[in-house]
C-alpha positions as CSV (number, residue, x, y, z in Angstrom):
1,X,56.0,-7.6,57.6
2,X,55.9,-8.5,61.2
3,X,58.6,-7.3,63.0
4,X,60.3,-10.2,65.6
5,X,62.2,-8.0,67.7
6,X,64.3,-4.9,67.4
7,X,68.4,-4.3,68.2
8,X,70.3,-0.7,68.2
9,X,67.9,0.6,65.4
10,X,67.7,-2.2,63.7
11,X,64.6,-3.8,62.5
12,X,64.3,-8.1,62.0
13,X,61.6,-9.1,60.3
14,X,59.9,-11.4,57.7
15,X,58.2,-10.9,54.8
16,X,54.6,-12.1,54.8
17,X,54.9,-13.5,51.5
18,X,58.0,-15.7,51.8
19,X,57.9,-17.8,48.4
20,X,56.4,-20.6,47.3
21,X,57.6,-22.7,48.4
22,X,58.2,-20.9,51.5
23,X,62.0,-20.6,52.0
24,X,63.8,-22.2,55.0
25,X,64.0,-20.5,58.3
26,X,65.6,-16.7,58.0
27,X,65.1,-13.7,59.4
28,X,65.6,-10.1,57.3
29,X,67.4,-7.2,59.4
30,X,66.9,-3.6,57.7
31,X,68.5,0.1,59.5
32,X,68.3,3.4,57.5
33,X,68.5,1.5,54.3
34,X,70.6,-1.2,54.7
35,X,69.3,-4.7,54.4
36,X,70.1,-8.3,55.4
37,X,69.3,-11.6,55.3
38,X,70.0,-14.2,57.6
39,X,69.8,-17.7,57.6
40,X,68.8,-19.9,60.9
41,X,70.3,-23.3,60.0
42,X,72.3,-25.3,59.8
43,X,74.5,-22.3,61.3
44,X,73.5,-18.9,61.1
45,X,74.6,-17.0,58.0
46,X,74.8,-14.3,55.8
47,X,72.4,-15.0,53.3
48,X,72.8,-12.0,51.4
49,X,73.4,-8.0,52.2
50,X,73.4,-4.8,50.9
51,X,74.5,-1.0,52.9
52,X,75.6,-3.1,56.2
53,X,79.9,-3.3,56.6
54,X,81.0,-6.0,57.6
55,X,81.7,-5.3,61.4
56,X,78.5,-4.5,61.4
57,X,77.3,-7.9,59.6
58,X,79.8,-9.9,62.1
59,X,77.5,-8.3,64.9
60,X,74.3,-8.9,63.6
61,X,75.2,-12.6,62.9
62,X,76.1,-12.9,66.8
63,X,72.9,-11.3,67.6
64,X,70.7,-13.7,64.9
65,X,72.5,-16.8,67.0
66,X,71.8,-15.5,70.0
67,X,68.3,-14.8,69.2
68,X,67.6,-17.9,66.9
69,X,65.1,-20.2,69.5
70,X,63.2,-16.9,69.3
71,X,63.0,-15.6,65.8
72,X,62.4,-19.6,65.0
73,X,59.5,-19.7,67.7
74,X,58.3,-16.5,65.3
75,X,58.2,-18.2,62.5
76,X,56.9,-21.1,63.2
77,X,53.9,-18.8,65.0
78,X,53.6,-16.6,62.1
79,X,53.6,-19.1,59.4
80,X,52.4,-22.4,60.7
């Protein structure tokens, strides 16, 4: 699972094995349990969540679009 870059404890991520076919562009966030998924485009979204409130969720979603060229850049790196 590598890890794209780290935030206040939390962890974003992908999984190595991202379905075949490969889903679109996301980026997984996890902190003491609590999971989420993100999707890049067309706007960043929720794509699914479980443990995080939803402040929490509202910040996570600014830091996903402020961080997209990079977790993209990851992914594109990591995957081909």
């Amino acid at each position: 699972m590598p890890v794209v870059f780290r935030w206040k404890g939390v962890r974003f991520f992908f999984f190595s094995n991202e379905g075949s076919p490969r889903e679109p562009v996301h980026v997984h966030a996890e902190k003491q349990g609590a999971e989420a998924k993100f999707w890049l485009f067309p706007d960043v979204q929720v794509g699914g969540s479980a443990g995080f409130d939803r402040r929490t969720l509202t910040e996570l979603v600014k830091v996903v679009e402020h961080r997209r060229d990079e977790i993209e850049r990851a992914w594109h790196d990591h995957f081909g």
